[in-house]
C-alpha positions in Angstrom: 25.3 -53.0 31.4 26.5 -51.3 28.2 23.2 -51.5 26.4 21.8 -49.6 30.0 24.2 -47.1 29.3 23.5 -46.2 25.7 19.8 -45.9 27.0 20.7 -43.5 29.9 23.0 -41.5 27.8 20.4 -41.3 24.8 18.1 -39.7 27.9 20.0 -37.4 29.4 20.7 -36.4 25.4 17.0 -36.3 24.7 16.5 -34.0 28.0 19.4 -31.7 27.5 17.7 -30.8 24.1 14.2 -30.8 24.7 15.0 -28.3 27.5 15.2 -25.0 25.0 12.1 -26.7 23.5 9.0 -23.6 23.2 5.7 -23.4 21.9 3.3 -20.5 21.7 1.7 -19.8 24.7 -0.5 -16.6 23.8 -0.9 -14.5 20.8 -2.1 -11.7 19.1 -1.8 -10.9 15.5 -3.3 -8.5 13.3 -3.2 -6.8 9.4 -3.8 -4.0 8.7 -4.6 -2.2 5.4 -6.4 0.5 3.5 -8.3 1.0 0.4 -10.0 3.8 -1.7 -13.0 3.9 0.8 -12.0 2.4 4.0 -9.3 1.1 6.4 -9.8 -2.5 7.1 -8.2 -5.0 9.7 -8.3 -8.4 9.9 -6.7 -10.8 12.7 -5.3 -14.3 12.4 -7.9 -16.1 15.4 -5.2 -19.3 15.2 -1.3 -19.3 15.5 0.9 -22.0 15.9 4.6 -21.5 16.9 7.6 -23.8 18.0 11.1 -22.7 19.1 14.6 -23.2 20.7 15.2 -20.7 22.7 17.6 -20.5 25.8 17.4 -18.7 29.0 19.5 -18.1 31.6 17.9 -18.0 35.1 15.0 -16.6 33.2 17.0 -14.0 31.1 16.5 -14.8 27.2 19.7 -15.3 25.6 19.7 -17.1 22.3 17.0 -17.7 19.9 18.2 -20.7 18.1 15.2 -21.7 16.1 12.1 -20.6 15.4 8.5 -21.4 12.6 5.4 -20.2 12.6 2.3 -21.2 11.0 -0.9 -19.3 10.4 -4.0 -20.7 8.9 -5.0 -18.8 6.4 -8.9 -19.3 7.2 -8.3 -18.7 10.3 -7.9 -14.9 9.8 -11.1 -12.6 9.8 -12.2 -9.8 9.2 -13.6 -6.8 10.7 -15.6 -5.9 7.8 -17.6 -9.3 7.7 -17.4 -12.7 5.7 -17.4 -11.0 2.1 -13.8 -9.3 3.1 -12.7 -13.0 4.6 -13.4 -14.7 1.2 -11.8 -12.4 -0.9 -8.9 -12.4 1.4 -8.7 -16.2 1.1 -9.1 -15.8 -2.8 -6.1 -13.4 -2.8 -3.8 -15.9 -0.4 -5.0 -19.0 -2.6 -6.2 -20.5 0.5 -7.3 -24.1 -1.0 -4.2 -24.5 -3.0 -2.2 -22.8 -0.2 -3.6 -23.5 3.3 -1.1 -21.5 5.3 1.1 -18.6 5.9 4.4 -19.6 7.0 8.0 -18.3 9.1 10.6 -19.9 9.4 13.6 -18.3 10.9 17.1 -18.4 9.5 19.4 -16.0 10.9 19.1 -13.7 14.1 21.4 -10.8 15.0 22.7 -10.9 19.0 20.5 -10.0 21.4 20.5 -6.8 22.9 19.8 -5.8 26.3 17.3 -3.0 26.8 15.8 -1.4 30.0 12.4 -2.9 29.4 13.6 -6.2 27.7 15.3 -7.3 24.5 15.6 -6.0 21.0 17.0 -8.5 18.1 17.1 -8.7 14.0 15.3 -12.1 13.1 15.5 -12.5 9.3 13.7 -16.0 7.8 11.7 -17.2 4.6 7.8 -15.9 4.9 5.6 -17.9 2.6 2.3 -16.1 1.6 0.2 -17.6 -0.9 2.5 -20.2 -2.0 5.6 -17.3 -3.0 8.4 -17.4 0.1 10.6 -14.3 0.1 13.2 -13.7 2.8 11.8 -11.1 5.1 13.7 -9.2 8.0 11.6 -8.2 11.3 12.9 -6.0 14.1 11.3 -7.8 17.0 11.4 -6.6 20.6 11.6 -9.2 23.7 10.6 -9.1 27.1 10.3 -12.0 29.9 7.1 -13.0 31.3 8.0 -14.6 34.0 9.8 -18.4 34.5 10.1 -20.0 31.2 8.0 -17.4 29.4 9.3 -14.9 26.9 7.0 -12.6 24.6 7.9 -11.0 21.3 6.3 -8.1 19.8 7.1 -6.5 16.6 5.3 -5.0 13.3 6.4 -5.2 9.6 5.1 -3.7 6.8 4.6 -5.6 3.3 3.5 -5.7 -0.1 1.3 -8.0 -1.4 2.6 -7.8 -5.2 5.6 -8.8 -3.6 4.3 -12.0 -2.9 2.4 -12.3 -6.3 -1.1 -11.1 -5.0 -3.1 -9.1 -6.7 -4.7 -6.7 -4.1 -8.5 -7.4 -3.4 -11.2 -5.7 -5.4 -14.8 -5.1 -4.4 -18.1 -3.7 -5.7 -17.2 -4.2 -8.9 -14.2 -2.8 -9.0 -15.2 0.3 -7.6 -13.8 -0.2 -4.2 -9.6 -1.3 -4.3 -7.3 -2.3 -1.5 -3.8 -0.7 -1.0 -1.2 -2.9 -1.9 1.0 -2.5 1.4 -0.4 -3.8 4.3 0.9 -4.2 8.1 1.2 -7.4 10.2 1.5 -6.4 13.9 2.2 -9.3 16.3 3.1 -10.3 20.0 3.4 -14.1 19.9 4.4 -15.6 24.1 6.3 -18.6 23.8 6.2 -21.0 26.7 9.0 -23.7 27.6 7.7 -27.2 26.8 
């Protein structure tokens, strides 16, 4: 009878956790950049994201926990394969396979007409350098168990030790900021 116990109890613990468990849903993320001849873009074609967040009769109220992870080869171009190999040179992509987020601190949520607006801060790690980052996101509910976040933040890549991209011998240079603008869905589990 006891041992029955421990199992139920070990259960209902399991399922009271697992209930704020998310993963991403949909997502959209892009960069954005500039150099001496051209604006370029590029977008991230594979995300993967897992949280704990909790709602309350569908209203998001905590973010607990949150890491993303992006493939570095998984982000292309619109300028073609040349721009997607020198942006995996710059990222060290073999030594340095992904782009990560992990969340450590998040300021309360604040209730806005369309949504939420909140202060996530966490370690990003680009190219094998993490730096703590701060990102002004915005929230909204999709629905039961859905939540999406949108946001932008601008970066440097020195920052993170790259050395911005060069091209035709030199004669074309990328801008050392760029922009990462993302809306990531994350559905409960």
């Amino acid at each position: 009878m006891k041992g029955s116990l421990i199992i139920v109890l070990f259960f209902a613990v399991a399922q009271a956790f697992g209930q704020n468990a998310f993963s991403i849903g949909a997502y959209k993320m892009t960069i954005k950049g500039t150099s001496n001849l051209h604006d370029w873009e590029s977008t991230a074609k594979e995300v993967r994201a897992k949280g704990d967040i909790s709602l309350q009769q569908d209203k998001f109220t905590v973010l607990n926990a949150l890491s993303v992870e992006i493939p570095v080869k998984s982000i292309k171009s619109t300028k073609g394969s040349i721009m997607d190999n020198k942006t995996y040179d710059a990222l060290k992509a073999d030594a340095h396979a992904n782009i990560t987020f992990k969340l450590e601190n998040v300021t309360p949520i604040k209730v806005q007409m369309d949504g939420y607006s909140l202060t996530a801060t966490g370690n990003l790690t680009v190219a094998g350098k993490t730096r703590q980052v701060e990102l002004s996101v915005k929230g909204k509910s999709e629905g039961i168990g859905s939540i999406t976040f949108t946001g932008s933040k601008k970066l440097k890549m020195t920052d993170f030790g790259i050395k911005p991209p060069t091209a035709l011998m030199g004669t074309m240079k990328v801008g050392d900021e760029i922009e990462v603008v993302f809306s990531v869905t994350m559905k409960k589990n």
